[in-house]
Backbone bond lengths (Angstrom), bond angles and torsions (degrees), N, CA, C in turn:
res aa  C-N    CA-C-N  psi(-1)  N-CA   C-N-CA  omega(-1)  CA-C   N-CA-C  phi
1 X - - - 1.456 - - 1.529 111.55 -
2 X 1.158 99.99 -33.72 2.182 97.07 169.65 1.405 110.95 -57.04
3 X 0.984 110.44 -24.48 1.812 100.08 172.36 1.044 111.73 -69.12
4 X 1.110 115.67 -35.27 1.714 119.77 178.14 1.622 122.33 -67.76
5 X 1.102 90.16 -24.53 2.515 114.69 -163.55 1.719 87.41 -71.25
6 X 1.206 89.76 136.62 1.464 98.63 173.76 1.810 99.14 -128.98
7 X 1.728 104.47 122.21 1.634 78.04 -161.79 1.546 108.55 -100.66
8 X 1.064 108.67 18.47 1.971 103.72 161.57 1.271 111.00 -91.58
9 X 1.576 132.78 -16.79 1.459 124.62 144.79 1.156 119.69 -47.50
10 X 1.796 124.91 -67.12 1.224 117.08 -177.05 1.676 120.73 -55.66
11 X 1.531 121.55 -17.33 1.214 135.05 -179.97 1.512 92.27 -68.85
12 X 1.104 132.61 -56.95 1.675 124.86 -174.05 1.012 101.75 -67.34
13 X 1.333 150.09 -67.37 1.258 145.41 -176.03 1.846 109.44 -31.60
14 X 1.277 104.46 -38.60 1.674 92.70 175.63 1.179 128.41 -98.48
15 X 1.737 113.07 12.78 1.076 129.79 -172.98 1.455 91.90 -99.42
16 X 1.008 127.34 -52.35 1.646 132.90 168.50 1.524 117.96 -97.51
17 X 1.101 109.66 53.63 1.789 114.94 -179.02 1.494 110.14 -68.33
18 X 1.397 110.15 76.32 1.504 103.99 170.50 1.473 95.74 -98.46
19 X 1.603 124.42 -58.11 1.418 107.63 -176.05 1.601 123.47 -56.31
20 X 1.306 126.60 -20.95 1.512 120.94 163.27 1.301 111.12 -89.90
21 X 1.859 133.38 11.09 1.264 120.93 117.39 1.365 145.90 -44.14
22 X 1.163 96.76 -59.03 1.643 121.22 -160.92 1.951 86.43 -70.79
23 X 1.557 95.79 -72.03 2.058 78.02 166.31 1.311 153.03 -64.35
24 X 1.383 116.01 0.50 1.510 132.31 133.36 1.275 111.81 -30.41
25 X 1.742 111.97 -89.42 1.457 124.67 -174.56 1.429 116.78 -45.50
26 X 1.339 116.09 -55.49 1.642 110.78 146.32 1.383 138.24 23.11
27 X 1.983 78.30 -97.65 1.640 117.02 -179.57 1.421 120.56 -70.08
28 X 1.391 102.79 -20.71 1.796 97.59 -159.12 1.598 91.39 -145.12
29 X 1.141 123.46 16.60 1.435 99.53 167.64 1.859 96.12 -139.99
30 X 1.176 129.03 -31.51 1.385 141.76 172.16 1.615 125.47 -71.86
31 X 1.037 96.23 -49.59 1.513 119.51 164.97 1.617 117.86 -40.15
32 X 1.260 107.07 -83.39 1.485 147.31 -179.23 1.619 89.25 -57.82
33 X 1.438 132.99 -48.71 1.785 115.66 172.12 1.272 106.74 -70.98
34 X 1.537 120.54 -24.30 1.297 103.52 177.17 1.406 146.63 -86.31
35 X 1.208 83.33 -33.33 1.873 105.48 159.95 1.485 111.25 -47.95
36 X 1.310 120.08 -49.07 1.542 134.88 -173.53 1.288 93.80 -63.68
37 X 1.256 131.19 -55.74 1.724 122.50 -168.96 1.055 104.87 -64.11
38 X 2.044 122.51 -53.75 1.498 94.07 166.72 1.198 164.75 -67.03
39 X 1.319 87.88 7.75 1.447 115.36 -179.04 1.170 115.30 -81.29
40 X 1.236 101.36 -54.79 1.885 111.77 173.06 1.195 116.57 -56.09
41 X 1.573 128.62 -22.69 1.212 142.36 -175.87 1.265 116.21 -80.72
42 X 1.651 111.39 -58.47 1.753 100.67 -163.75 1.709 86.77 -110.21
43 X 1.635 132.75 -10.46 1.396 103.07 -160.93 1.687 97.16 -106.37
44 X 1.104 117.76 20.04 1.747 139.56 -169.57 1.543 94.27 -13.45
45 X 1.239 104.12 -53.76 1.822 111.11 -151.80 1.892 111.62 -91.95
46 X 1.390 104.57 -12.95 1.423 118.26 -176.47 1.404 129.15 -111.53
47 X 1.616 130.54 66.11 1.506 135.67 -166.55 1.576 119.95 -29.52
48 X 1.483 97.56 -40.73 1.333 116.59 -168.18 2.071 105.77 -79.31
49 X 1.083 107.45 -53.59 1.704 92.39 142.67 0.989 165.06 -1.09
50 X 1.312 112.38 -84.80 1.003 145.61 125.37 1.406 122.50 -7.84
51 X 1.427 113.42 -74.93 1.390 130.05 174.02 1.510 95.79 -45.51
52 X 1.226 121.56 -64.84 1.048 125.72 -143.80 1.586 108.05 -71.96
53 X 1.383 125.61 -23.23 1.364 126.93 -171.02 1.803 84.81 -110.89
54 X 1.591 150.44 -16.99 1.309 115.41 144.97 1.650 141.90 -58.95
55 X 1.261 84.22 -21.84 1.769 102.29 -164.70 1.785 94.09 -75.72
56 X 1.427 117.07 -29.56 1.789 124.24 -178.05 1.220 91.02 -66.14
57 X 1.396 141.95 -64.67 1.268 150.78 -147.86 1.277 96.40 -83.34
58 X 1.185 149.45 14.62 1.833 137.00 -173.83 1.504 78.20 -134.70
59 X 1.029 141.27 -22.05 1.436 144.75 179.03 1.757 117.48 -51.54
60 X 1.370 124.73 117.30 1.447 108.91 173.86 1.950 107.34 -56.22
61 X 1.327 76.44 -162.69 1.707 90.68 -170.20 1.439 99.44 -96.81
62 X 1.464 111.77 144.65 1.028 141.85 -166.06 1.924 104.30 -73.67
63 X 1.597 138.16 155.49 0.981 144.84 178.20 1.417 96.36 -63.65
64 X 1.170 130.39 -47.93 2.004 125.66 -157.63 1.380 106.55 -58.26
65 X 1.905 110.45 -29.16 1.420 105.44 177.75 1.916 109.46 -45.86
66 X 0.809 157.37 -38.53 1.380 179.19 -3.32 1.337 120.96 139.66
67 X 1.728 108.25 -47.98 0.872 135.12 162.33 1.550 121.17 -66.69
68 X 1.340 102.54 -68.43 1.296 124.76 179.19 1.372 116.68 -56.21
69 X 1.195 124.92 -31.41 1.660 141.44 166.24 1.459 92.82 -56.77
70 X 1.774 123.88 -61.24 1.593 96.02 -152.21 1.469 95.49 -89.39
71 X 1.489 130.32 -15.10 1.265 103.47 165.75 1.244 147.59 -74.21
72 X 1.419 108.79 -6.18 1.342 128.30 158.08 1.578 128.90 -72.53
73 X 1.679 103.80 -19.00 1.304 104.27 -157.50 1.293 135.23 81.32
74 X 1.481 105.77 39.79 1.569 106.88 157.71 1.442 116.24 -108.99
75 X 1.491 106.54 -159.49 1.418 121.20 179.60 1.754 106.70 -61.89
76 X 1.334 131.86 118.38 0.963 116.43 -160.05 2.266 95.09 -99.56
77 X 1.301 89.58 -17.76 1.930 103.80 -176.04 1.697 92.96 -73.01
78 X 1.330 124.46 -68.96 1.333 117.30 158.10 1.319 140.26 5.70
79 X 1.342 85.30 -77.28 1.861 114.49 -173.02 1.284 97.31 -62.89
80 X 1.656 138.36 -32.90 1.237 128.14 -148.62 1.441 97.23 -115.87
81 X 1.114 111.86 -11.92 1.746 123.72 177.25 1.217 107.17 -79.78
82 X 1.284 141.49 -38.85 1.667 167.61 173.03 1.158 110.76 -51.11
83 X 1.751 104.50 -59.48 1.385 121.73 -151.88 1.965 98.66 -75.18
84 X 1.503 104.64 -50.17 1.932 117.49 164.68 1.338 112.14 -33.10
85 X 2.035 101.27 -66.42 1.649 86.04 175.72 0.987 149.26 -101.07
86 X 1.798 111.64 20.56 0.940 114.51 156.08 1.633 128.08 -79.11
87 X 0.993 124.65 6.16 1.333 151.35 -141.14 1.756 91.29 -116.25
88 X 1.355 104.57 -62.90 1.875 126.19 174.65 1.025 79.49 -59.81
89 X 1.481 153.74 -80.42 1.144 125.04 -119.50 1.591 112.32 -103.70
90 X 0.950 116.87 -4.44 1.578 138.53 171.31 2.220 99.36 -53.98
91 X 1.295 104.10 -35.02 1.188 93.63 -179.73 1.739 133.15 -74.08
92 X 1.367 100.17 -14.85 1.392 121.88 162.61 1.222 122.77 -93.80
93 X 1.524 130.47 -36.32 1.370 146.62 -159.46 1.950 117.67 -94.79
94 X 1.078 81.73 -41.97 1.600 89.46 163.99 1.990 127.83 -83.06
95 X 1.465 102.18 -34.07 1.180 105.35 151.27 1.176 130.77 -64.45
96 X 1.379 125.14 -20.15 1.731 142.05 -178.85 1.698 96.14 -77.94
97 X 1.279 105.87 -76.51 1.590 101.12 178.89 1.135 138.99 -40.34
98 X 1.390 113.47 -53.99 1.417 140.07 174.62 1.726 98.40 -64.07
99 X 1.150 129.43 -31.70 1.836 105.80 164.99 1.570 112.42 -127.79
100 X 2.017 98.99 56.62 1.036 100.81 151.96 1.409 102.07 -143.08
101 X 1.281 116.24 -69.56 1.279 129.67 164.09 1.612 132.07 -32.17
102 X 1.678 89.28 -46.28 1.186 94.59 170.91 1.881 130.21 -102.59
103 X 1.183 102.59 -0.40 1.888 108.41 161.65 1.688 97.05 -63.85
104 X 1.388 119.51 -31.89 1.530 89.56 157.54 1.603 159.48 -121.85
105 X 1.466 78.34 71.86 1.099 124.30 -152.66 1.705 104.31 -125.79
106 X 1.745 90.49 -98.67 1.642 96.37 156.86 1.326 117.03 -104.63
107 X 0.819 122.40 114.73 2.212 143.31 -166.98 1.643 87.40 -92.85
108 X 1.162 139.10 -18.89 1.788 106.77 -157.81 1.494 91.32 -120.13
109 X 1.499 103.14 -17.24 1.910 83.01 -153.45 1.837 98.27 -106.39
110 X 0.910 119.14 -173.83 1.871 124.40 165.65 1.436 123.27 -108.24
111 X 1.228 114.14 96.66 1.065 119.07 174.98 1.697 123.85 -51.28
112 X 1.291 138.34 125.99 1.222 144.42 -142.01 1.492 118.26 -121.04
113 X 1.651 132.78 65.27 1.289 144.17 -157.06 1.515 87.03 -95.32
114 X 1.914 81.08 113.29 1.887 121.35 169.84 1.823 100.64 -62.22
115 X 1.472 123.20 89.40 1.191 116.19 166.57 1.848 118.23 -73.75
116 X 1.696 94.40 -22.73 1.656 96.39 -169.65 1.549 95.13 -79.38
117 X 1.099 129.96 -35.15 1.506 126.23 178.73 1.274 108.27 -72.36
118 X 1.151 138.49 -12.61 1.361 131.56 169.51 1.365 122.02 -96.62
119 X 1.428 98.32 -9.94 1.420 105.18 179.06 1.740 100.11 -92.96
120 X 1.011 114.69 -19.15 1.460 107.77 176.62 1.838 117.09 -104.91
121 X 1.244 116.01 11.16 1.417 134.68 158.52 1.658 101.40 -75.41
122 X 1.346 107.42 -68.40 1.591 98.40 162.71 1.263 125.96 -26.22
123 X 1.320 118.38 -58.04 1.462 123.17 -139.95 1.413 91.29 -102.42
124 X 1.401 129.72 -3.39 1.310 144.25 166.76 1.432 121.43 -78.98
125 X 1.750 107.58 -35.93 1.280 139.92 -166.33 2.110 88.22 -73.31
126 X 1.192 96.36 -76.84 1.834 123.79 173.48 0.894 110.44 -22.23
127 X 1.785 123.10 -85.58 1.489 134.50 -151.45 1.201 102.64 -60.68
128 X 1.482 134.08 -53.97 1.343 120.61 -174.65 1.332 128.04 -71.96
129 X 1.401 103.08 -8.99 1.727 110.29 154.06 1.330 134.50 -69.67
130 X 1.355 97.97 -48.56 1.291 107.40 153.95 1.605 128.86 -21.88
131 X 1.171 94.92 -77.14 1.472 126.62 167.00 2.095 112.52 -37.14
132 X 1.040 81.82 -44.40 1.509 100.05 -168.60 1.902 97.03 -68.58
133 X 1.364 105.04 -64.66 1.680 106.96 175.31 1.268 123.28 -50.51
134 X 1.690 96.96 -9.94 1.819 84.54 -157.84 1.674 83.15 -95.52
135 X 1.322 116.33 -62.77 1.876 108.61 169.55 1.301 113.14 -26.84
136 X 1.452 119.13 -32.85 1.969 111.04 -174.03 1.365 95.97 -84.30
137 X 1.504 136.66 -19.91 1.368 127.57 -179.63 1.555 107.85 -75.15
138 X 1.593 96.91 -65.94 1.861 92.46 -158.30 1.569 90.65 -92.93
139 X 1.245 138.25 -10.84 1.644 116.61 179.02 1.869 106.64 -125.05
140 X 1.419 99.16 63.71 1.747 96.49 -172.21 1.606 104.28 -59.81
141 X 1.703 141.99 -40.45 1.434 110.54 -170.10 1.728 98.59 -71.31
142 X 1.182 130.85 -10.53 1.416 114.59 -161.36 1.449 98.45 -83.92
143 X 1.840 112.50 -21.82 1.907 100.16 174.98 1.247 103.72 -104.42
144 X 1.216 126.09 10.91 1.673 131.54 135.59 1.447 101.48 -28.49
145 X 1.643 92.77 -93.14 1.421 100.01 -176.33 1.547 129.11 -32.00
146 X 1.624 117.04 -51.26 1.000 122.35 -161.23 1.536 100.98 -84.45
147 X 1.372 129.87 -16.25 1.372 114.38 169.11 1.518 116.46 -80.91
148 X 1.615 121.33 7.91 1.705 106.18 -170.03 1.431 77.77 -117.01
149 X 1.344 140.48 13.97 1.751 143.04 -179.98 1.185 83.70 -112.58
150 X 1.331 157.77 -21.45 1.213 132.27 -172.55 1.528 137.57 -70.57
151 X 1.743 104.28 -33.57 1.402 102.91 167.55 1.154 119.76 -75.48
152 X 1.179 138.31 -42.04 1.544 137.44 164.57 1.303 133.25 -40.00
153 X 1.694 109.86 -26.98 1.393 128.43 176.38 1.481 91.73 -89.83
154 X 1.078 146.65 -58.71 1.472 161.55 167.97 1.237 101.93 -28.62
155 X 1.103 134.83 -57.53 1.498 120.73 -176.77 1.747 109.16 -93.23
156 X 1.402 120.23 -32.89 1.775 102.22 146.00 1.359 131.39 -47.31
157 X 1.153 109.02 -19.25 1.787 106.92 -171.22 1.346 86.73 -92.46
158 X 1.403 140.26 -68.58 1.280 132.65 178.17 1.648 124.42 -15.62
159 X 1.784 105.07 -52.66 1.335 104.29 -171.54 1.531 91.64 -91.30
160 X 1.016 133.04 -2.66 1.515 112.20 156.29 1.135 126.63 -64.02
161 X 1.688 119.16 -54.45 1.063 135.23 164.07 1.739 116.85 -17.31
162 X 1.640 98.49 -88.26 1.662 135.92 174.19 1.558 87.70 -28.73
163 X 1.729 127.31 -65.11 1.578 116.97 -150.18 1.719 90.98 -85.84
164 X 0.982 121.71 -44.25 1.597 109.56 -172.68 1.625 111.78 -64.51
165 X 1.537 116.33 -38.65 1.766 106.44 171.14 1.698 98.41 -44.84
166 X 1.440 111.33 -79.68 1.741 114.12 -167.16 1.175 116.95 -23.71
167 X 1.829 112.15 -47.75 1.415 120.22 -161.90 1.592 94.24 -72.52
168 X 1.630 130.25 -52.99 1.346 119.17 -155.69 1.818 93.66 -77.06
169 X 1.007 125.74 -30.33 1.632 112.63 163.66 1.771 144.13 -102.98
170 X 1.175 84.40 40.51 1.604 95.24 179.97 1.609 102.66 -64.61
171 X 1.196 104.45 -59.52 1.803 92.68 -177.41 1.410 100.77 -51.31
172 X 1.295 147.78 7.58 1.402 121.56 174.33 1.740 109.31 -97.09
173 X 2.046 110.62 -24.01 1.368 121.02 164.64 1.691 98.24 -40.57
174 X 1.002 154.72 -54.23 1.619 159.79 -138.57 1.682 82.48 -75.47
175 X 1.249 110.19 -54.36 1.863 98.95 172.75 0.946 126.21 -50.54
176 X 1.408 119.49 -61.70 1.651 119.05 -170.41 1.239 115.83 -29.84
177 X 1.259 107.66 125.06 1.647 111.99 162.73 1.531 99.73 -126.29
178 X 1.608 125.23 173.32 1.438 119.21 -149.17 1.869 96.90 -87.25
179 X 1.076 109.98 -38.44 1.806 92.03 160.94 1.063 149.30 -15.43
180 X 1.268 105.67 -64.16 1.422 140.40 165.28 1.450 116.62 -48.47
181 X 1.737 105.01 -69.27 1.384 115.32 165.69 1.400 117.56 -49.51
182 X 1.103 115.14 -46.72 1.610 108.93 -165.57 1.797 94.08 -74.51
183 X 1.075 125.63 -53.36 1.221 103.27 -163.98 1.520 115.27 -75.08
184 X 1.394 126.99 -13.14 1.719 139.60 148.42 1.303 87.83 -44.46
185 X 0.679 139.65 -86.27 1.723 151.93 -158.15 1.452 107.60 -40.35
186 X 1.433 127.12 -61.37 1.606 145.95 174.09 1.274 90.62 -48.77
187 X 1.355 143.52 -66.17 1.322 144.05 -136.77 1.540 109.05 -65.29
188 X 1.685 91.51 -60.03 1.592 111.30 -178.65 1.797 98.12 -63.53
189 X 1.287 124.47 -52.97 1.545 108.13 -178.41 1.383 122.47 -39.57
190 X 1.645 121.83 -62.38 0.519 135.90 -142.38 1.598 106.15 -102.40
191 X 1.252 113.80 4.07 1.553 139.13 158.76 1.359 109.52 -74.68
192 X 1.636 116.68 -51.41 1.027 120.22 172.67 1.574 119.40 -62.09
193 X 0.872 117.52 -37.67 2.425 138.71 -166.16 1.632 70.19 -49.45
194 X 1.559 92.94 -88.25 1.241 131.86 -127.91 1.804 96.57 -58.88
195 X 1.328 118.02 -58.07 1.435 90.50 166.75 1.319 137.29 -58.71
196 X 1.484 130.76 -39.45 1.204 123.11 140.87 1.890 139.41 -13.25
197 X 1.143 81.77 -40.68 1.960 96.62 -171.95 1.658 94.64 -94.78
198 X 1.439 121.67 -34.16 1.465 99.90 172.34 1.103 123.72 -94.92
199 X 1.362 125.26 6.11 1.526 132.69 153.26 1.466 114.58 -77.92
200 X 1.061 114.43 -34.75 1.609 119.19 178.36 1.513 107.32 -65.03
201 X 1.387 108.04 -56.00 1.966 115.67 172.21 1.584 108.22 -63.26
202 X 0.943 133.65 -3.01 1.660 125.12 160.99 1.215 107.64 -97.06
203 X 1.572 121.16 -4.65 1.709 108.77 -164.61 1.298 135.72 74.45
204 X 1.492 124.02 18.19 0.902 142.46 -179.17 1.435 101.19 -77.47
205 X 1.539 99.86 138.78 1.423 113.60 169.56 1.338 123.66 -41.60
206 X 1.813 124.06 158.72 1.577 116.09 166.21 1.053 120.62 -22.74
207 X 1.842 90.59 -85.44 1.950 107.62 173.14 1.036 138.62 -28.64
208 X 1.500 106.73 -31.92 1.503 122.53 -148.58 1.596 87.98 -103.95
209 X 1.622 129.75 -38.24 1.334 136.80 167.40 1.827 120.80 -48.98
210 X 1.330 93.93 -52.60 1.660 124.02 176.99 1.561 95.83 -58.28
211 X 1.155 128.64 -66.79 1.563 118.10 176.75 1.631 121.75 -64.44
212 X 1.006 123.44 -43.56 1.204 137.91 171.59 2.213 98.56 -42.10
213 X 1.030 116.01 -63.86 1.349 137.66 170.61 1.642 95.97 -35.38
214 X 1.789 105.40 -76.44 1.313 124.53 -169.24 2.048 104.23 -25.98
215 X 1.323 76.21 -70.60 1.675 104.88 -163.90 1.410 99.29 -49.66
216 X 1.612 137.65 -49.14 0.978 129.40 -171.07 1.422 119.23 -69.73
217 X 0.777 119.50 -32.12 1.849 137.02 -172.31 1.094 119.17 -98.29
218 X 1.626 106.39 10.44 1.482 112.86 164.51 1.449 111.65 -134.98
219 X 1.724 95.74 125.34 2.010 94.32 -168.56 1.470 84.53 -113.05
220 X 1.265 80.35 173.43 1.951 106.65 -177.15 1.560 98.15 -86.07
221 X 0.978 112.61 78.70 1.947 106.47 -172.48 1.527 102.78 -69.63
222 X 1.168 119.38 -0.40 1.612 112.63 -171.65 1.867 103.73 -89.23
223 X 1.697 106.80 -17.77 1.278 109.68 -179.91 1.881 102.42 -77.95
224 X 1.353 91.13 -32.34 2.020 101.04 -177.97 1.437 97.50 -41.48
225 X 1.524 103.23 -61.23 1.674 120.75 -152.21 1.271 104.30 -79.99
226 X 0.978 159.06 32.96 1.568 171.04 -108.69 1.530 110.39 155.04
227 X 1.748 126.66 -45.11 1.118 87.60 159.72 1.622 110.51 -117.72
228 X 1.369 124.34 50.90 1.119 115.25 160.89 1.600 100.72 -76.40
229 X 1.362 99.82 -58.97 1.439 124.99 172.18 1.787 102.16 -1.38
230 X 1.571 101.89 -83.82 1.545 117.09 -154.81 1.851 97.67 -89.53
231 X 1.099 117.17 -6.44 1.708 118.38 160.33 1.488 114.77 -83.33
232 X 1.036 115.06 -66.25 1.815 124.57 -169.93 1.483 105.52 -75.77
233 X 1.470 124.86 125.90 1.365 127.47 158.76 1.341 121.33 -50.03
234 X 1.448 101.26 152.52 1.979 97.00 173.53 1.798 112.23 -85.58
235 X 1.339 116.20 134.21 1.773 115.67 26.32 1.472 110.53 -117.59
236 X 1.629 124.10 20.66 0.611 141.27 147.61 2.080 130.04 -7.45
237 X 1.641 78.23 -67.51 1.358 94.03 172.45 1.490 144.95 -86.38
238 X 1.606 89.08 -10.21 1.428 96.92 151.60 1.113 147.08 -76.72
239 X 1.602 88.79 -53.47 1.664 100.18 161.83 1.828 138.00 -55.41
240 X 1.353 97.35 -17.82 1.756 102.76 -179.49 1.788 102.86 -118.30
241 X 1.449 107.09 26.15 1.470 120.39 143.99 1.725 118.85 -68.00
242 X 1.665 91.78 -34.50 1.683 83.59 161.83 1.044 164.14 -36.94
243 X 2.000 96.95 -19.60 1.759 119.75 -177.09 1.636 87.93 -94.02
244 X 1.272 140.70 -57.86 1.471 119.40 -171.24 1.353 112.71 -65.00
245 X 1.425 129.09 -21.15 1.498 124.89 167.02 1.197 130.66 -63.24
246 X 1.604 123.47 -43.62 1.297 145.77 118.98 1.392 104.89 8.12
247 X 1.232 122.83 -95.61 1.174 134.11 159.00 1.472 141.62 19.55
248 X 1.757 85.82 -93.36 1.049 109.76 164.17 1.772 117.21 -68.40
249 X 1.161 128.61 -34.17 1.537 113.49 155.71 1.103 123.36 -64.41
250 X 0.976 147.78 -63.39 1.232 152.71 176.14 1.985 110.20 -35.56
251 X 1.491 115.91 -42.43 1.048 106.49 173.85 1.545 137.84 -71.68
252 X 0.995 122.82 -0.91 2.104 123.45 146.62 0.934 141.73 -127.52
253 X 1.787 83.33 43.28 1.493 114.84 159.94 1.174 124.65 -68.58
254 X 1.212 123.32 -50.80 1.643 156.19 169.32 2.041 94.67 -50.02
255 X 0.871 94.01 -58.42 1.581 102.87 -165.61 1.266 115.93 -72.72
256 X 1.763 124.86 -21.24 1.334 126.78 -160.78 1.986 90.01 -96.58
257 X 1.955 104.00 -17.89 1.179 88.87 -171.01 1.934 110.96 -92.93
């Protein structure tokens, strides 16, 4: 995708950061109330639940948004501007929630926000950009090439993605019960609405709406499942990995249709 980054676009974009406003508020203030309501709603009787489908929702946005932006046809400078700071900002924002929102939730135990894993989502996010600008500098026909290979590889990597999550968690399908699902299901919808509708009420362009949407309705569930992991005892913590797995299937569903 650095072959593609043009960085005096992304330079305007932060000169006028309304759309990595509007998806901020989104991500880290909409999200995180919403997860909590659904939680309170369908997982009433299950703490560990609960946890597990707030902790997705306090979560930045996941890398596929990125993908899924340019294969859809959005802002692809956007999507990748979003995706960084939401990533930065995950280090303040998830610690905020998680010991406020979520003490009531879980009141006894300490919730455990992976800063070194987020710091290397960044630096994961970066290096291959890096990489990407520097081929568009000194070898422009070779990111010629590699930018008209990109959607085609982009939507193979996707269904790699999509079939290898299912495949490495099918024993966790044996969990699902419709609770779970439905409110996995609510989260990602309504991740999707809702950024959409507040990009549309600022006037934001299609593209610029369509990513805005993208970015919100897609969390990093691998940050969810990481600290259920090192919060919840076993087997505890395996088993109510199910709400960020959930999740993460359920989310390009909406998009594949």
């Amino acid at each position: 995708m650095g072959c593609m980054l043009d960085l005096e676009i992304v330079k305007a974009t932060l000169k006028k950061p309304i759309g990595p406003a509007i998806g901020f508020c989104c991500q880290y203030i909409f999200m995180p109330l919403c997860a909590f309501g659904l939680a309170k709603l369908f997982l009433a009787n299950n703490v560990a639940l609960q946890l597990g489908l707030f902790v997705t929702g306090c979560s930045p946005g996941g890398g596929g948004s990125n993908l899924w932006t340019y294969i859809l046809g959005g802002n692809l400078h956007l999507s990748i501007t979003m995706t960084f700071l939401s990533t930065l900002a995950a280090f303040a924002m998830m610690p905020f929630w998680t010991m406020t929102l979520g003490r009531l939730i879980f009141a006894e135990g300490h919730i455990v926000v992976p800063y070194r894993n987020i710091a290397t989502l960044a630096g994961g996010l970066v290096v291959p950009l890096m990489i990407g600008l520097a081929i568009r500098r000194f070898f422009p026909k070779v990111a010629t090439v590699l930018a008209r290979a990109l959607k085609p590889l982009a939507g193979l990597f996707i269904c790699v993605i999509v079939g290898f999550g299912v495949y490495a968690n099918l024993y966790m399908l044996q969990l699902l019960d419709g609770m779970v699902l439905l409110s996995a299901t609510c989260l990602v919808l309504l991740g999707y609405t809702f950024g959409g509708m507040a990009a549309a009420i600022m006037r934001q362009s299609w593209p610029d709406a369509l990513t805005i949407a993208v970015e919100t309705g897609i969390q990093n569930t691998g940050i969810a499942i990481f600290i259920l992991r090192v919060t919840l005892e076993q087997p505890e913590a395996d088993i109510n990995t199910v709400v960020p797995v959930a999740v993460a299937i359920m989310t390009p569903v909406p998009l594949f249709i």
